[in-house]
ZADO-1210 file (C-alpha; in nm, 4 decimals, padded with zeros to 6 digits):
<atoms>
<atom x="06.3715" y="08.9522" z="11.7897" code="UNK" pos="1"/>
<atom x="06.3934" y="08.7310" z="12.0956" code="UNK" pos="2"/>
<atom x="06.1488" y="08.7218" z="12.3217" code="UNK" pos="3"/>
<atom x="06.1816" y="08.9344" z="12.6627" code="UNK" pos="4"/>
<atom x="06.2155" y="08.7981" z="12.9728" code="UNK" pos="5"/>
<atom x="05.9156" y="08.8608" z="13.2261" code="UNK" pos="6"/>
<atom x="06.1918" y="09.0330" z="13.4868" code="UNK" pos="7"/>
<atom x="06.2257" y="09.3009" z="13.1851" code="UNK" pos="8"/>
<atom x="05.8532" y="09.3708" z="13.0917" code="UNK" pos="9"/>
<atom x="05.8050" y="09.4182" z="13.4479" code="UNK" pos="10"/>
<atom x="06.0586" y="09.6540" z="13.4687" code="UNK" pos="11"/>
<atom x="05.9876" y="09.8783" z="13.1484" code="UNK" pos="12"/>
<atom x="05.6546" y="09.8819" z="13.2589" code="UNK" pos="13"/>
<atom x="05.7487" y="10.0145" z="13.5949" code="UNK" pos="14"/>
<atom x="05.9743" y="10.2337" z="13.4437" code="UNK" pos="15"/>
<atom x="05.6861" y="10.3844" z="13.2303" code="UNK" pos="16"/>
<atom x="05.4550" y="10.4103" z="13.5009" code="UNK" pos="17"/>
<atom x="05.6988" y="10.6330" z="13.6855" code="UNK" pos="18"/>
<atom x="05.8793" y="10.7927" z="13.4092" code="UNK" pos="19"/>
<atom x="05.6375" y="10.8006" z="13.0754" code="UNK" pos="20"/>
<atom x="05.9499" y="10.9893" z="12.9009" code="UNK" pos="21"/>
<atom x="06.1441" y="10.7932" z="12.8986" code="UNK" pos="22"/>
<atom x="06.2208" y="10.5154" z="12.7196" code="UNK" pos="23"/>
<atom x="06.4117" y="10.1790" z="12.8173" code="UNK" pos="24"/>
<atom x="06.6405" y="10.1987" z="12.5146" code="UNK" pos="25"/>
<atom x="06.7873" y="10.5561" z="12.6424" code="UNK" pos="26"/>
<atom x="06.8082" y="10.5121" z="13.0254" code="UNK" pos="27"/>
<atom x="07.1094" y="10.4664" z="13.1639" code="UNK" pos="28"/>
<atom x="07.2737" y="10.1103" z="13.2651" code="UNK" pos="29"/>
<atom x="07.2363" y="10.1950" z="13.6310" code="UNK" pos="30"/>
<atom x="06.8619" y="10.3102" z="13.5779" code="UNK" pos="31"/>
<atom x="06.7631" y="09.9984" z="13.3640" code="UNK" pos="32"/>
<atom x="06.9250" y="09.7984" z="13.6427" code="UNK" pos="33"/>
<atom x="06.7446" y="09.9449" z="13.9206" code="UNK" pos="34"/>
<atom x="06.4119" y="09.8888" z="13.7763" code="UNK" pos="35"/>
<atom x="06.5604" y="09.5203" z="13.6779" code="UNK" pos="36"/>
<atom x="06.5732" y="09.4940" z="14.0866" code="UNK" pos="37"/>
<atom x="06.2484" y="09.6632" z="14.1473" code="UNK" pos="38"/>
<atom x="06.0917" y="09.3883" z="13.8632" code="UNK" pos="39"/>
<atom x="06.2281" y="09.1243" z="14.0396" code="UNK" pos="40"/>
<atom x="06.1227" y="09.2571" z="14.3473" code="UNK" pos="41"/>
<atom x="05.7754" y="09.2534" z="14.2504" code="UNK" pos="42"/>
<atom x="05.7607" y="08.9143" z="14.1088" code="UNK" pos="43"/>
<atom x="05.8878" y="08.7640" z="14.4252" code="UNK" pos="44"/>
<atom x="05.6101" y="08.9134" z="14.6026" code="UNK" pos="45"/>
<atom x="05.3785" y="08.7444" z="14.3737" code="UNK" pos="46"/>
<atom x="05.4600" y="08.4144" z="14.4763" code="UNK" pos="47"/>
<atom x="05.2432" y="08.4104" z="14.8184" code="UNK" pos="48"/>
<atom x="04.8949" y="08.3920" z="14.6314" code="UNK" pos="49"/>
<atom x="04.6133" y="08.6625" z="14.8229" code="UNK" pos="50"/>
<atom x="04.3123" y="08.4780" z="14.9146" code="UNK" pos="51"/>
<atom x="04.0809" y="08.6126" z="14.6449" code="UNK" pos="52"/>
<atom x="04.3801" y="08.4300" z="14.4447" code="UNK" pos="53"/>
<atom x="04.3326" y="08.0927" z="14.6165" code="UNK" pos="54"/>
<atom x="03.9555" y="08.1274" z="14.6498" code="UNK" pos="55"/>
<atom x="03.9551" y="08.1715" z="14.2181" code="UNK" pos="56"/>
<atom x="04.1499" y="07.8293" z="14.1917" code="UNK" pos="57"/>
<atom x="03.9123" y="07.6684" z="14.4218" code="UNK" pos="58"/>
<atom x="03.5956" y="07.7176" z="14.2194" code="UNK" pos="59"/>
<atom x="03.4461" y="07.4234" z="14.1538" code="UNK" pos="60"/>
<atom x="03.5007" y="07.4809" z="13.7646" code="UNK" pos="61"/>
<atom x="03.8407" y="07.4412" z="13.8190" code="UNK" pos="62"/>
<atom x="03.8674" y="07.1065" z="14.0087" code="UNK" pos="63"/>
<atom x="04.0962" y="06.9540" z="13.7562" code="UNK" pos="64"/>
<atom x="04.4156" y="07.0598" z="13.9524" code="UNK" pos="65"/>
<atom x="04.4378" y="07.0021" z="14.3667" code="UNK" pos="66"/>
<atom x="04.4797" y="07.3464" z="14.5500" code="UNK" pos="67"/>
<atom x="04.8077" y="07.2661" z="14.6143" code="UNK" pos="68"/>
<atom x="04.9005" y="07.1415" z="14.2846" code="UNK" pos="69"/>
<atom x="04.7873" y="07.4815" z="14.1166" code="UNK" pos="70"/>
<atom x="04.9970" y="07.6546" z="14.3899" code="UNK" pos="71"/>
<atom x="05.3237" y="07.4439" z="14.2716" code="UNK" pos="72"/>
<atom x="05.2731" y="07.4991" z="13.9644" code="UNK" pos="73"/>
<atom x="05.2396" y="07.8887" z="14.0171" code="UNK" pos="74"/>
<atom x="05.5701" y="07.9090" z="14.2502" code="UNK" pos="75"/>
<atom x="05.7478" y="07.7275" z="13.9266" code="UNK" pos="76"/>
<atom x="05.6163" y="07.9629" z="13.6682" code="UNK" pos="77"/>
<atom x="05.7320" y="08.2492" z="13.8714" code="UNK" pos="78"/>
<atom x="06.0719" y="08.0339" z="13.9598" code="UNK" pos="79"/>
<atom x="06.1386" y="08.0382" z="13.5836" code="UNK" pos="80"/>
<atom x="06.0516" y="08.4228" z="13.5747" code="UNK" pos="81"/>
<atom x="06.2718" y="08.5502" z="13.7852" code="UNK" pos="82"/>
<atom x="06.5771" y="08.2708" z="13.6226" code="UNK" pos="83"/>
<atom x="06.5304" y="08.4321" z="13.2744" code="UNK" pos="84"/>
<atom x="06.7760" y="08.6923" z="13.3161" code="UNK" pos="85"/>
</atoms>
């Protein structure tokens, strides 16, 4: 089975959240669709980090990585999310 992409757990989670019966498999192509748009919708969103998000990345422990660096690096990984469909 191949993996799924993040765009589609996002969306069958959403999905369940607001609809617990019913499942991905049976809803329609224009309902799986819609919550494809609300997924990817959501990940955008992600990619301005909240300040309790930068503040975690610069803890001393994790001094390895500039700030900026780790923020590249996070705008990639959700870059590549939102391309896996």
């Amino acid at each position: 089975m191949a993996e799924q992409s993040m765009v589609e757990r996002v969306a069958k989670a959403i999905l369940a959240d607001k609809h617990p019966d019913l499942p991905w498999e049976i809803a329609s192509e224009l309902c799986r669709n819609d919550f494809l748009g609300h997924a990817r919708a959501a990940i955008e969103a992600l990619r301005e980090p909240t300040e309790a998000m930068r503040e975690a990345v610069s803890d001393p422990a994790h001094q390895m990585f500039s700030h900026g660096h780790i923020i590249d690096v996070w705008n990639h990984m959700i870059d590549a999310a939102l391309k896996e469909d």
